[in-house]
N, C-alpha and C positions, 0 to 999 in steps of 0.2 A: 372750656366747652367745645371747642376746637376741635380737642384731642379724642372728648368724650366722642361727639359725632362720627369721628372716621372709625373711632372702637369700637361702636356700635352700628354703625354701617360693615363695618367688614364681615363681621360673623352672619349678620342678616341677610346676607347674598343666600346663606347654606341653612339656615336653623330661625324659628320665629322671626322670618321675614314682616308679618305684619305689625307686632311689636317694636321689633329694632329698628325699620325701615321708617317710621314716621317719626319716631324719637329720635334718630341720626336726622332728620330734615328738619325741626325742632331746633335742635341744638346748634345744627349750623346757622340757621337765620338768625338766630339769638345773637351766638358770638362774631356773624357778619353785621350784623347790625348793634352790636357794641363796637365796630371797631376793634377788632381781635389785631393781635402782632403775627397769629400764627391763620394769616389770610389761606393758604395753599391749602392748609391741613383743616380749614372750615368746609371750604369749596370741594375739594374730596370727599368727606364726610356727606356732601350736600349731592353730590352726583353719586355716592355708594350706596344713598340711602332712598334717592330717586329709582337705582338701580334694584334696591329689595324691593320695592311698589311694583315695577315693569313686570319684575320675575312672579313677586306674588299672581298678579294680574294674569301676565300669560301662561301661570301653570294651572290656572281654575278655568280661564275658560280654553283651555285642552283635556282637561278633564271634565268639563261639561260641569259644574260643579266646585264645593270646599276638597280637596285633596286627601284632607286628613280622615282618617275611615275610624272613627274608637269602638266599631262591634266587631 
């Protein structure tokens, strides 16, 4: 779960930030809170996927608004 979180934190920085960004936070509390082996690669995953939320956050409200335009 570790691994999964930093997986899905990395892409969410760039592509369905709101998607991948709470499911990498997800994942890491899970496997920080199992007691994972692979501590570093939970915590990464846990700060990549705080990082898709930030970025979501601050790209809506600079755009006043959801971003994504589908007309």
């Amino acid at each position: 779960m570790a691994v999964a979180s930093f997986l899905l934190g990395l892409p969410g920085l760039l592509v369905l930030n709101f998607v991948l960004g709470p499911a990498a936070v997800v994942l890491a509390l899970v496997a920080l809170g199992r007691g994972t082996a692979r501590r570093g690669r939970a915590l990464l995953g846990l700060a990549l996927g705080v990082a898709d939320l930030a970025v979501m956050i601050a790209l809506t409200v600079a755009d006043h608004g959801v971003i994504w335009s589908f007309t």
